[in-house]
N, C-alpha and C positions, 0 to 999 in steps of 0.2 A: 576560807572567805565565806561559803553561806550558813560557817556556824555564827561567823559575823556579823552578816544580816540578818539571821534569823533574832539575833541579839539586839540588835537596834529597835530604839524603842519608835513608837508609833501609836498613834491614837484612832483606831479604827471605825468606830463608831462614831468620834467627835468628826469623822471626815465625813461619812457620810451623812451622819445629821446636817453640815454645811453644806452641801451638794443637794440634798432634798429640799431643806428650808429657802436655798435660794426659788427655785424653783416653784415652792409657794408663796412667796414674797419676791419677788425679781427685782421691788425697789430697794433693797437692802442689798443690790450689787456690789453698787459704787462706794458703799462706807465698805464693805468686807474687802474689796478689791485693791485699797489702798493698804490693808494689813497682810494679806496673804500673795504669797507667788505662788504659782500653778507647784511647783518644785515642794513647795512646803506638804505639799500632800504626798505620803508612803506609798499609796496604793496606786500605781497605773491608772487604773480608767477613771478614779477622782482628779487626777492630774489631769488627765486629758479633756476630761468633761468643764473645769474651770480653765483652762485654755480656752476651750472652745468659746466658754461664756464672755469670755474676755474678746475673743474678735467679734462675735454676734453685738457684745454690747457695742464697740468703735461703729461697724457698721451700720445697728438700724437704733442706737442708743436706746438700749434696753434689749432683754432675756426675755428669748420664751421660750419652752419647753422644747417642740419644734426644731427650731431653727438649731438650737443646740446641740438636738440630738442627732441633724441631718449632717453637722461636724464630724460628731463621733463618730458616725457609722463609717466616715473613711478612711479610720485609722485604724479600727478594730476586723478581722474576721466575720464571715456572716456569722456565726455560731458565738460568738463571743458578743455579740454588738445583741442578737437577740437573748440570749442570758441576761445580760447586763437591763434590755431594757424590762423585761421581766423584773428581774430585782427592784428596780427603780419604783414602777410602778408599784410593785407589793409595799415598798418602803412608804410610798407616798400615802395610800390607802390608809396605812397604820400609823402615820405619824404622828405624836402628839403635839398639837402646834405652841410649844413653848416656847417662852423667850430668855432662850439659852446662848443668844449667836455668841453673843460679846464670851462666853467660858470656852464654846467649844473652838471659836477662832486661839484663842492664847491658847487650850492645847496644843492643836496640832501647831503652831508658831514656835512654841517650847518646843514639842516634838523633835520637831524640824532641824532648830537647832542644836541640840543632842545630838544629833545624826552628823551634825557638820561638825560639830566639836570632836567628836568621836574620829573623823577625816581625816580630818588636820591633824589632829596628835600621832593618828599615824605616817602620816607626810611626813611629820615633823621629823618623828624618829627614824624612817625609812634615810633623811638625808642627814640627819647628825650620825647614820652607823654606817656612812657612803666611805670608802678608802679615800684617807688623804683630801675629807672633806675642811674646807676652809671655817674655821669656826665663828669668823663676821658675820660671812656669809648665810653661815648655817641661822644664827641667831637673828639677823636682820629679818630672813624668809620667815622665821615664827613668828616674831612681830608682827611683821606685816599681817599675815593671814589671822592672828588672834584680833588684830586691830581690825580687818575687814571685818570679823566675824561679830564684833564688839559693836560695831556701827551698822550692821547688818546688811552687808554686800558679801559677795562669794564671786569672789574672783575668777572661779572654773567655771560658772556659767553664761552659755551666751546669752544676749539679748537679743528677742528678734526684730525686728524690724517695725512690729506691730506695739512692740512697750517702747523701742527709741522713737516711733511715732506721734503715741503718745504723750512722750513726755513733750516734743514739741508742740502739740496742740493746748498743751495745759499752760507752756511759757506765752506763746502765740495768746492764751488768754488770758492770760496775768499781764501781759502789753494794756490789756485793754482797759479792767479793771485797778490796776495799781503799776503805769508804768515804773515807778521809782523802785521796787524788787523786785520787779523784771530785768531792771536795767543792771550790768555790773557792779560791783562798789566803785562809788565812785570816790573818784582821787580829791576832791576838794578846787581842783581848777576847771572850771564850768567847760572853755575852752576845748581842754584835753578831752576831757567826760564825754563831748558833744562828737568829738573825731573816734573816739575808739570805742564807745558805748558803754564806759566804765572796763573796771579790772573784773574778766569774767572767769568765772571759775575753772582752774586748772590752767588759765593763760601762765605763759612764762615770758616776762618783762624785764628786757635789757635795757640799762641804760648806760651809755657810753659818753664819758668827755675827758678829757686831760686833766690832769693831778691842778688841783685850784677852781676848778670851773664852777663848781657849788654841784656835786651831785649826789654826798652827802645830806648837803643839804637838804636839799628837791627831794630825797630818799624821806628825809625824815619828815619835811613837811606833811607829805602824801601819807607819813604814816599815822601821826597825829591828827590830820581830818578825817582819816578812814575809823580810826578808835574814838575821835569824839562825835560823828556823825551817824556812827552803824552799831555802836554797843559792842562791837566784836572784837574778839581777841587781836592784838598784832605782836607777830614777833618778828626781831631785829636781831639780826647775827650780822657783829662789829667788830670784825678783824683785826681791825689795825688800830683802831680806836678802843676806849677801857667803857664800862658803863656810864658811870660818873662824866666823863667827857662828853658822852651824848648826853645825857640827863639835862647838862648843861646846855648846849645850845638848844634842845628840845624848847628849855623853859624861858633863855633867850629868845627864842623864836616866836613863843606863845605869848609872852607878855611882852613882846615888844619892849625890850630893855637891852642896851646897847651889849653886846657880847664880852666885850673889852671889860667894861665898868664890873660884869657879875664876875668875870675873872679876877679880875685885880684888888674886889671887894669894895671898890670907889663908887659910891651907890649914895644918891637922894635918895632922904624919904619917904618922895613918891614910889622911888625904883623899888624899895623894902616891900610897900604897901600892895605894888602890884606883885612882885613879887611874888609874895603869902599868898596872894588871892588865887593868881596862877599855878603855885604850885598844890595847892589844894586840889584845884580842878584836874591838873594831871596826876593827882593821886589815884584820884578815882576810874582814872581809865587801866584798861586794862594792855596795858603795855608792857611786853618783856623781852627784855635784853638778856643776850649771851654773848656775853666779849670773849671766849675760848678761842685762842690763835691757832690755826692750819686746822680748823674742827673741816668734817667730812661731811660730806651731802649727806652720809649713810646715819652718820653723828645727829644731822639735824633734823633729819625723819623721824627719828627717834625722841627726840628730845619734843617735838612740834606733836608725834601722835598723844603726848600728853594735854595738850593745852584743851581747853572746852570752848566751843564757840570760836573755832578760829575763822578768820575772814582774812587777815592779809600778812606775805611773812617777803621779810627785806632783807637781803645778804649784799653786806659791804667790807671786799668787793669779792669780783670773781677770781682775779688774779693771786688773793692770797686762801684761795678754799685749797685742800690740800685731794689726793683722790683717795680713793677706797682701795685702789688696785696698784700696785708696783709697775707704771711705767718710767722708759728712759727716756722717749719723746716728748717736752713740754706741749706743744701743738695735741699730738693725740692724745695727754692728760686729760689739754681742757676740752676736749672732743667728747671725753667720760664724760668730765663731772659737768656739763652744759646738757650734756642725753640723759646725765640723772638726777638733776634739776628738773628738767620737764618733765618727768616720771613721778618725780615727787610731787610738782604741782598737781598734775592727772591725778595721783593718786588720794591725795588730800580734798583734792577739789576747794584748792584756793590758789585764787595769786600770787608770783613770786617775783617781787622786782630784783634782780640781780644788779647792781653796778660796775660797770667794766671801765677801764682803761681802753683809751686809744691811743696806737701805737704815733710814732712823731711822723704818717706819710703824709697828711695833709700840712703840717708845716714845708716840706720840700717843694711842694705844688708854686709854691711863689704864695705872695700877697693878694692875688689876686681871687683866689680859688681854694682857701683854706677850711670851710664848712665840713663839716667831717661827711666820709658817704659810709657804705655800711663794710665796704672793703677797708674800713682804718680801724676793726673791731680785730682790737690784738691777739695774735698766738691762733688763732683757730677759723676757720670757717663755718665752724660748728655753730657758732654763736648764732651767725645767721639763720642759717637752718635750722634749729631746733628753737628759736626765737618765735612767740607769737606775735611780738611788737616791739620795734627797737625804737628809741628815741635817742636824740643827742641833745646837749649841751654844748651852745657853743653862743662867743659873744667877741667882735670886732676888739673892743678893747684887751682882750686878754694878748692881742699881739700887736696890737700898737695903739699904747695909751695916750700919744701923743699928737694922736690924727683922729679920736672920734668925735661925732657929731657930741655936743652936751646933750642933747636932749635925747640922743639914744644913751649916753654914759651907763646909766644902770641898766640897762635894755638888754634881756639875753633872750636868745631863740632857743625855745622847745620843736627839734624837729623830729616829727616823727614820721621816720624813713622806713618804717615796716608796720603793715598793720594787717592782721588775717580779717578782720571784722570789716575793713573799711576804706576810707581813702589812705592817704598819704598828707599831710598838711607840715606847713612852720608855722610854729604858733608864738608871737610876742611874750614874756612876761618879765615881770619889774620884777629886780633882785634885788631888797634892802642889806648889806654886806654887814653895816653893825648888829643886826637881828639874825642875819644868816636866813633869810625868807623869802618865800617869791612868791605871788602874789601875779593872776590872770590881767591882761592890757587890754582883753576883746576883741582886738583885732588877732585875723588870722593874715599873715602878711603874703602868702603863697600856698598853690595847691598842685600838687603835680597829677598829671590823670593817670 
């Protein structure tokens, strides 16, 4: 191992020239401080000294020599900490004050990552040569870590408290100057957007209603305003459904052209006209379908670490994802793949609306009490719990069509019965059934505290 290290590369002087230059320029923190981790630097006490710059800056925003060095001192040895500042000082004296930041930062970043590459390949190999290691398994774990490493996270290191703090301070001011990318992507239902603050990144979004209810639908509407409204990737994994079958109601949906008529091919030549014009428009977004039937959480990881720019990804439904792992128990199946769904979202850091089935308990309730609650989320309780926000679907007439108000007729309740960000609300919205679209009413009809 320290013929290892001694092999790993490093950029020695590119660290300390970063480390001294701060120090003569202290305003040229905050642009270096967004490209480098204290970790990117080889050497110990350049590590430690850019840590330290880094809480001096949160606390008195800005570096100075001082206060910097009064960090150090109590992490180092007396006998090392006075070395060290010796060093510094002769460095400083002789520096030539060029404007090298922007080379010597992408050294030691390169560096850096060298170092991690170097890691991981031996990780890698350490568990593909493990007895009777599982080979999914094995190849998922390199993924992942090539992908962390690819997007520039490291997953074995902690954060402390002082960068998770920060990055709250930085959202806390993007509220202020640009709430609209502070706020989550939002779903295209003002309504919704308003109760749960948008779909925030890493959330995992269930949605649950009985076979008919439109949550398909609702799935894809959300998914088509999130790619026409934010330029961002979305991807849609369609179990039960083939592409071509969403594409269709997609363009249904968008152009407001009766569902039936595009099926049947019974179309004015308005419906043509809008048609063309519609599907144009959703050529250009970046939507992608994967109808692969019983595909695997581990399946869509993989499939999603490719995409660029992703922002939102829709699996319909939960009931027919298959698991990664051989069990006998349906219930602790979906207890998996609902714990590796949330993992995924974490990991990706985007939204993931799931649509679930509910099993038939609130039809036995009677007529009077049939709204679904979060106990009629079939096969698992996992769903719950691993859920950042669950909503339902649910609408009077779908069980008795022959006693509703008209003027609620098209009238279905968006409930959302889980929300980690916020209240809990039912929110009205119009469901046009020949378009397959629903569309926000404004009112929010109930709030439970």
């Amino acid at each position: 191992m320290a013929e290892l290290d001694r092999a790993l590369p490093f950029q020695a002087l590119a660290e300390q020239s970063i480390i001294v230059k701060l120090f003569m320029h202290p305003e040229m923190f905050p642009d270096v401080e967004k490209k480098l981790m204290p970790s990117d630097f080889y050497m110990k006490k350049f590590e430690i000294t850019f840590d330290a710059m880094k809480t001096v800056n949160m606390e008195l925003n800005g570096i100075d020599y001082a206060s910097v060095m009064n960090r150090v001192k109590q992490t180092l040895t007396e006998t090392e900490f006075k070395n060290y500042t010796d060093e510094l000082e002769s460095f400083i004296k002789a520096f030539p004050d060029s404007n090298n930041m922007d080379d010597w930062v992408t050294l030691v970043r390169d560096s850096s990552m060298l170092r991690k590459i170097a890691k991981v390949s031996s990780e890698i190999e350490a568990s593909a040569l493990e007895r009777g290691a599982d080979v999914n398994l094995v190849l998922d774990n390199a993924e992942q870590k090539i992908w962390e490493l690819r997007n520039n996270r490291d997953s074995n290191e902690f954060v402390t408290i002082h960068d998770a703090l920060m990055e709250t301070f930085k959202h806390i001011e993007l509220f202020k100057t640009n709430p609209e990318e502070a706020a989550g992507i939002p779903t295209g239902f003002s309504a919704i957007d308003d109760t749960i603050v948008g779909l925030g990144k890493g959330d995992l979004v269930f949605l649950g209603a009985r076979p008919g209810m439109g949550k398909t639908s609702f799935a894809l509407n959300i998914a088509t305003n999130v790619a026409k409204n934010t330029g961002k990737a979305v991807a849609i994994f369609s179990l039960e459904m083939s592409a071509e079958q969403l594409a269709t109601r997609v363009l249904a949906s968008e152009a407001m052209v009766d569902s039936y008529s595009l099926r049947s091919g019974k179309l004015t030549g308005n419906d043509e006209t809008q048609i063309g014009y519609t599907a144009a428009q959703l050529s250009k977004m970046n939507i992608f379908i994967d109808d692969t039937s019983g595909i695997t959480v581990m399946q869509m990881k993989s499939k999603l670490r490719r995409l660029k720019n992703l922002g939102l990804v829709i699996v319909d439904y939960l009931q027919l994802v298959s698991s990664d792992k051989k069990i006998e128990n349906r219930v602790n199946e979906v207890s998996e793949i609902t714990r590796s769904m949330k993992i995924m979202a974490k990991d990706l850091k985007v939204p993931v609306i799931c649509a679930a089935q509910l099993s038939r308990s609130n039809e036995k309730r009677g007529s009077g009490d049939r709204k679904p609650m979060l106990s009629d989320l079939r096969e698992s309780g996992s769903i719950e719990q691993d859920a950042d926000i669950v909503m339902f679907l649910y609408s009077d007439k779908y069980y008795d069509k022959d006693n509703v108000n008209p003027e609620k007729a098209n009238v279905v309740q968006c409930m959302i019965a889980k929300n980690r960000h916020g209240s809990i609300k039912t929110i009205d919205l119009a469901w046009s059934p020949q378009y397959t679209k629903f569309s926000t009413l404004a009112t929010n009809i109930s709030e439970n505290e």
